[in-house]
C-alpha positions in Angstrom: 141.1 -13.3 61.5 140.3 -11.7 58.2 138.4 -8.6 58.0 135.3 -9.7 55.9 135.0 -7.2 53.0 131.3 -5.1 52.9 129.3 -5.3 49.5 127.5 -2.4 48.7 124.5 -3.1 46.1 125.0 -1.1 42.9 122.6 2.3 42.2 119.8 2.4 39.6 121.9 4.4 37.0 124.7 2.0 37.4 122.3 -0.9 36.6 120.8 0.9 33.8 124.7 1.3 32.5 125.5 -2.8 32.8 121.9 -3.3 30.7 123.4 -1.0 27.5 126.9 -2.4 28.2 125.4 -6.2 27.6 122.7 -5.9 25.0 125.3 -3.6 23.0 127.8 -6.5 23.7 125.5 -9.2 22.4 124.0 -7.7 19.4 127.4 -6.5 18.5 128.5 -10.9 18.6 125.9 -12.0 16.1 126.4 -8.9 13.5 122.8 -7.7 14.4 122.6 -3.6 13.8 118.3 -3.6 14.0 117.5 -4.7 17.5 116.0 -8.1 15.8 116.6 -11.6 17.2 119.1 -13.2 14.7 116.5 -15.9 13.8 113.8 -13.1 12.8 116.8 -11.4 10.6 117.6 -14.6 9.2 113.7 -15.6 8.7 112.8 -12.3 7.4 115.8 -12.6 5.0 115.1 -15.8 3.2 111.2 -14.8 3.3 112.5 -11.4 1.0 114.7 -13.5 -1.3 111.8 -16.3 -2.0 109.3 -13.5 -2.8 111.6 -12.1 -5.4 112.6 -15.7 -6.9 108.7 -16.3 -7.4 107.8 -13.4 -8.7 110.3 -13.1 -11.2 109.6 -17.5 -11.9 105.6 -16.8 -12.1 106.8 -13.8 -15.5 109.1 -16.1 -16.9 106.5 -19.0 -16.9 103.8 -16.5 -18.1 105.7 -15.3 -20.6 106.7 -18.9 -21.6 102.9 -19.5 -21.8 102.0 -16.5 -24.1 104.7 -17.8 -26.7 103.5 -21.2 -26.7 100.4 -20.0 -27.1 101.0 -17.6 -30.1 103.5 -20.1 -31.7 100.3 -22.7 -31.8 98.2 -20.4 -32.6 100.5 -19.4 -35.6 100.8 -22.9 -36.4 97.4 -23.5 -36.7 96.7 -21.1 -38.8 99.4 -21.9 -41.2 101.5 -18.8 -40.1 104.3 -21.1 -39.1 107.9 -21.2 -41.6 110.2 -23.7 -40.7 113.2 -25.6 -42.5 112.2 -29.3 -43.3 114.5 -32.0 -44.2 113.6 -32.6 -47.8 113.1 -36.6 -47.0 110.4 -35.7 -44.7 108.1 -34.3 -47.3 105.7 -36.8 -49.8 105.6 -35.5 -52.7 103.2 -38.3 -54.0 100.0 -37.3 -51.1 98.6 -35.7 -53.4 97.5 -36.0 -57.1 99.1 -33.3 -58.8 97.6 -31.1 -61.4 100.6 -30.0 -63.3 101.3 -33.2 -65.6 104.8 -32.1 -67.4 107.5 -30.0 -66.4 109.8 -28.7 -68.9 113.5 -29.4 -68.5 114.4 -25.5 -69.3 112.0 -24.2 -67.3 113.4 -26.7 -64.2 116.8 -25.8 -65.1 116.1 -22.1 -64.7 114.5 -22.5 -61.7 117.4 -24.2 -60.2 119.9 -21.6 -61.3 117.6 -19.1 -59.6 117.1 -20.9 -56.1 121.2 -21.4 -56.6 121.7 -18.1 -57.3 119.5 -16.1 -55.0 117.9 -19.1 -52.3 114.2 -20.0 -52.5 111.9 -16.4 -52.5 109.2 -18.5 -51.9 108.4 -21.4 -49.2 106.6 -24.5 -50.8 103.8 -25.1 -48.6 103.1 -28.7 -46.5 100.4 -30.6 -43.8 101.1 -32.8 -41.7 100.0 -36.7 -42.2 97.8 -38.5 -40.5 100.0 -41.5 -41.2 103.7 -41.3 -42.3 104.5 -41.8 -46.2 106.1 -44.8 -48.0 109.5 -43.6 -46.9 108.2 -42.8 -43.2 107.6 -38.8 -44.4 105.8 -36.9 -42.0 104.7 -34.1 -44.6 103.2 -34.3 -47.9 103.3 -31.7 -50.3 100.4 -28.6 -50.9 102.3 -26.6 -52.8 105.0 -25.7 -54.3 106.1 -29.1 -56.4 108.5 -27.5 -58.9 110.7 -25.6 -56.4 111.1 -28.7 -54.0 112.1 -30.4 -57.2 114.8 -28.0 -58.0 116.2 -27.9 -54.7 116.2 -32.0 -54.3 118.1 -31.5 -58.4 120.7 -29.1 -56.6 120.9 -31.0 -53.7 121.9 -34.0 -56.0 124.2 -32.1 -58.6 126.3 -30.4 -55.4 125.3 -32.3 -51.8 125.8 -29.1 -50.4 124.1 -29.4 -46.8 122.8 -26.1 -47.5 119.8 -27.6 -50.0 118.8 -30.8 -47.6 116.2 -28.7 -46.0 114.0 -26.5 -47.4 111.7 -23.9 -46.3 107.7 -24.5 -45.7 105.0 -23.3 -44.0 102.5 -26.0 -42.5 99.0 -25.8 -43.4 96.0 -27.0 -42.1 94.5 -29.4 -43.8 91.2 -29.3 -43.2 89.7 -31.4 -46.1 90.5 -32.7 -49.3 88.9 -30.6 -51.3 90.7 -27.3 -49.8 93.8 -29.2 -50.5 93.1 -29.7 -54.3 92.2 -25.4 -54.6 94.8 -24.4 -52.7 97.2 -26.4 -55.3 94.9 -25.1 -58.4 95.2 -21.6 -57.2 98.8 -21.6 -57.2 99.4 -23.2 -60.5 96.6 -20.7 -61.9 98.6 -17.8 -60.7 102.2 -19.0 -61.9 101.0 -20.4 -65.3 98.0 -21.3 -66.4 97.3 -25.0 -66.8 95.9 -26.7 -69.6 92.4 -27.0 -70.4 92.9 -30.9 -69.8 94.7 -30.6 -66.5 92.4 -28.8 -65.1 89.6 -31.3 -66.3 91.7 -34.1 -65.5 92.3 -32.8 -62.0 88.8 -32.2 -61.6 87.9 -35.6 -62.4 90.6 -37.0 -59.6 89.7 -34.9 -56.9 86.3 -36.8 -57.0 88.0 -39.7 -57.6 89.1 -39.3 -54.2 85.7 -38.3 -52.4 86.8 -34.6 -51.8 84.0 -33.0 -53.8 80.4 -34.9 -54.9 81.0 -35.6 -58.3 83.1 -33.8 -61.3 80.4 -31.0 -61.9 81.0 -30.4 -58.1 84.8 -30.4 -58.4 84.8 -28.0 -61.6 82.6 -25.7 -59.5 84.2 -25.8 -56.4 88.0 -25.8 -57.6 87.2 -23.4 -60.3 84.7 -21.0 -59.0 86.3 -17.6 -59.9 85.8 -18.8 -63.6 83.6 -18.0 -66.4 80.6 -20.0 -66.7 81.9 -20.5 -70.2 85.0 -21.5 -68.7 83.9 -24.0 -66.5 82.1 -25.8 -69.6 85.3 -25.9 -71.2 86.8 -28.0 -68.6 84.0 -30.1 -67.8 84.4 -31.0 -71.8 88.2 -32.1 -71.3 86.9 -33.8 -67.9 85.4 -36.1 -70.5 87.9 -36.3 -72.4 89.9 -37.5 -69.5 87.1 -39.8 -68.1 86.8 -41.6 -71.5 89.9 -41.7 -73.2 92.5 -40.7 -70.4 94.3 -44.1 -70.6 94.7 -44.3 -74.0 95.5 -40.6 -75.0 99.7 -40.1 -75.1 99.7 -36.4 -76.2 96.6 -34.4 -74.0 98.3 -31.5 -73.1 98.5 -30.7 -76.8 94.9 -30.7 -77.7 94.4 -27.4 -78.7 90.9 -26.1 -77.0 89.0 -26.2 -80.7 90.0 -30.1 -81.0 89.6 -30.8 -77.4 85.7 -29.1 -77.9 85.0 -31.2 -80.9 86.2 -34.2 -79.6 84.2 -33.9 -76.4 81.3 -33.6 -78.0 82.4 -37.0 -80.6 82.3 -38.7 -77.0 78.9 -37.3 -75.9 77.5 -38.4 -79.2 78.7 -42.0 -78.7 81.8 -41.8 -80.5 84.5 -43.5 -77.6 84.7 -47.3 -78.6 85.6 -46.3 -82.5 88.2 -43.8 -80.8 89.1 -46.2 -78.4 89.9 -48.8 -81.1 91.7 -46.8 -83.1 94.0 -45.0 -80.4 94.8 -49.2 -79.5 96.3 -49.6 -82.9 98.3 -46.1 -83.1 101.8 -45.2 -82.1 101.8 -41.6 -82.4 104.9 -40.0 -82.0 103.0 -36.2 -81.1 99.8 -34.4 -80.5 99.6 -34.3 -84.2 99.8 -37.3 -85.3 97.5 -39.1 -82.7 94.5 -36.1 -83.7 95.3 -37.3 -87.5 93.8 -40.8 -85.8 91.2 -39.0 -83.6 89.9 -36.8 -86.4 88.4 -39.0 -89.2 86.1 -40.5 -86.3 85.2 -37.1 -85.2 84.5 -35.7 -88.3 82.3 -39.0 -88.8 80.2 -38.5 -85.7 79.9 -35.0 -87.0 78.6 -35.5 -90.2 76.1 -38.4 -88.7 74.8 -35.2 -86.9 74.5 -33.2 -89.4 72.7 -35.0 -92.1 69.7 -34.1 -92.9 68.2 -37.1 -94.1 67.9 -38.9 -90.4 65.4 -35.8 -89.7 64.7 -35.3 -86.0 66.9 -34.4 -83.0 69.8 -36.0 -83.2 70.4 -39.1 -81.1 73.0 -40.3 -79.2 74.5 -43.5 -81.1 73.6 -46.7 -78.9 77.2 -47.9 -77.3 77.7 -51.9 -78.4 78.5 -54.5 -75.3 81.5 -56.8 -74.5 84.6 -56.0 -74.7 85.9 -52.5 -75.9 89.2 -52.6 -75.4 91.6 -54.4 -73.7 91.3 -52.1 -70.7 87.1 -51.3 -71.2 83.9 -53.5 -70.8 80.2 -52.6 -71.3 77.9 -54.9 -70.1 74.6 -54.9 -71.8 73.3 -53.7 -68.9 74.5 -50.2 -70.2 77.5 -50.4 -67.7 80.8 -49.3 -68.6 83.8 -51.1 -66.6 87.6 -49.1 -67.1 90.8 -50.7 -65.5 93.7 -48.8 -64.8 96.2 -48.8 -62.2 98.5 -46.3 -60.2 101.4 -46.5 -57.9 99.1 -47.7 -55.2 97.3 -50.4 -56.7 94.6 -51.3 -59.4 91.5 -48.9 -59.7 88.2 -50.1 -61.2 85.8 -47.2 -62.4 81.9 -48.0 -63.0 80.0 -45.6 -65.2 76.1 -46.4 -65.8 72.5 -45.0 -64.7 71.7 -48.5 -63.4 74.1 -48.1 -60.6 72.2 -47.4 -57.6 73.8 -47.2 -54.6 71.9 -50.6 -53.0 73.9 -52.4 -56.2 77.2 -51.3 -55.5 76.8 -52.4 -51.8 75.6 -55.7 -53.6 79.0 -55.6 -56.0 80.9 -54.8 -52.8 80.3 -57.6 -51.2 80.4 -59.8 -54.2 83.8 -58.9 -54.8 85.0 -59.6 -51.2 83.4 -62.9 -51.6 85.7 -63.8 -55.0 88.6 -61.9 -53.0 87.6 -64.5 -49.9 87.7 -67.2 -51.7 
């Protein structure tokens, strides 16, 4: 029979020793050198590597924010330059006030722009509706350089001159538009006496001041008082005679003066008539057929022998022209037309703003039919 073997139950220091010998054995297995449970390493890991991640997200996204903000805040203040594809600016939104552009002067500015790039951005707002060729821009400013570089762009097609440079302004009405146009031509080169009258004249044309007196004040504010009469003169001129005049940038200011005040005195229908029968070749040949009839309304105000304040000569009725039609009513009908359509302008003290609302609807009515 076997001798059964006696156990002997370990001491206290040799339990101690097998507790070290197994937790260093187990940590030692999963690569734990902390004492932590491996999930609370592993937990506390990822918890350490999101915290970073979103920190460093949250400044990118702020800082993202802040240069959205600034670049909108730029843009609406008309701080913003960017390169525009030169079919994506209208040209045509706006009346312009410069009426002739010399071919030398063009041709040097396109040799500059060649030669050195464009100094100057033209300036630009965005439409509420796109243009006739589906623009999204029409033009402020700057309608002699975009016409250069569209000329270079044509003589070379170098890629280089289908954009252009622009800032984007804010348009905020009409009639900061139309001074923010007149202040650049005024600074470059003056413009006529009769551009800016005929400007003036459009600009309440197209509702953006009360009437002309309005627009000559507002557009031309830092002027003279003296100055401002001047072009309220040639406003006249253009009012009255702009559709039959072929040479009105070369009215001096003298003849532009005297002929004003022919029209104040009554003198249009005879100037009308005899503009419909000229075919002046230049400025000087169509005042030789303006002058006789201003001299005439002249003398008539000089002579003596009517005694008296002078008085303005009573305009006859019917037709005046084949474009003009006073009524004997006292109101003066003009016809002309644009690239838009046919325009018809009503001149008179009778018109009162409850009659045109009745001509309004009288014309829709004819139109209806």
């Amino acid at each position: 029979m076997a001798k059964r073997r006696r156990l002997e139950a370990p001491s206290t220091d040799q339990l101690s020793q097998i507790e070290r010998e197994f937790r260093s054995e187990t940590l030692d297995r999963v690569g734990a050198l902390s004492g932590i449970a491996p999930i609370a390493q592993v937990a506390a890991d990822s918890a350490s590597h999101l915290q970073a991640d979103g920190a460093e997200a949250r400044a990118t996204r702020a800082r993202a924010e802040a240069d959205a903000a600034q670049l909108q805040a730029a843009r609406a203040s008309g701080l913003l330059m960017v390169e525009l594809p030169l079919d994506q600016i209208d040209d045509d939104a706006m009346i312009r006030d410069r009426m002739t552009l010399g071919e030398a002067e063009m041709l040097e500015l396109r040799q500059s722009i060649a030669a050195n790039g464009l100094r100057l951005p033209i300036e630009v707002f965005e439409l509420d509706q796109p243009g006739r060729a589906g623009q999204r821009y029409g033009l402020l400013s700057g309608y002699r350089r975009l016409l250069a570089t569209r000329g270079l762009l044509e003589l070379t097609q170098a890629e280089k001159y289908e954009k252009i440079r622009a800032i984007i302004r804010p348009r905020n009405d009409a009639g900061g538009a139309f001074v923010s146009m007149i202040e650049e031509n005024e600074v470059r080169e003056n413009l006529s006496h009769f551009e800016r009258g005929r400007i003036a004249v459009i600009a309440a044309n197209h509702g953006a001041f009360a009437n002309t007196e309005d627009a000559v004040d507002r557009l031309f504010a830092s002027g003279s008082k003296a100055k401002r009469s001047k072009i309220r003169s040639f406003a006249l001129i253009f009012e009255e005679l702009g559709d039959m005049l072929q040479f009105p940038e070369q009215l001096t200011e003298r003849r532009g003066l005297q002929l004003a005040t022919a029209l104040r005195q009554g003198g249009e229908p005879q100037i009308r008539q005899a503009l419909s029968r000229a075919n002046p070749q230049d400025g000087e040949e169509e005042w030789a057929v303006i002058e006789p009839l201003v001299r005439q309304q002249e003398q008539g105000l000089r002579d003596p022998a009517r005694g008296g304040r002078p008085k303005r000569a009573s305009p006859s009725h019917g037709w005046i022209d084949d474009k003009t039609l006073r009524t004997s009513s006292g109101v003066t009908i003009r016809r002309s037309s644009d690239s838009k359509g046919h325009l018809l302008r009503l001149e008179g003290a009778v018109l009162t703003s409850d009659l045109m609302d009745s001509l309004m609807l009288e014309i829709r009515a004819l139109l209806e039919r």
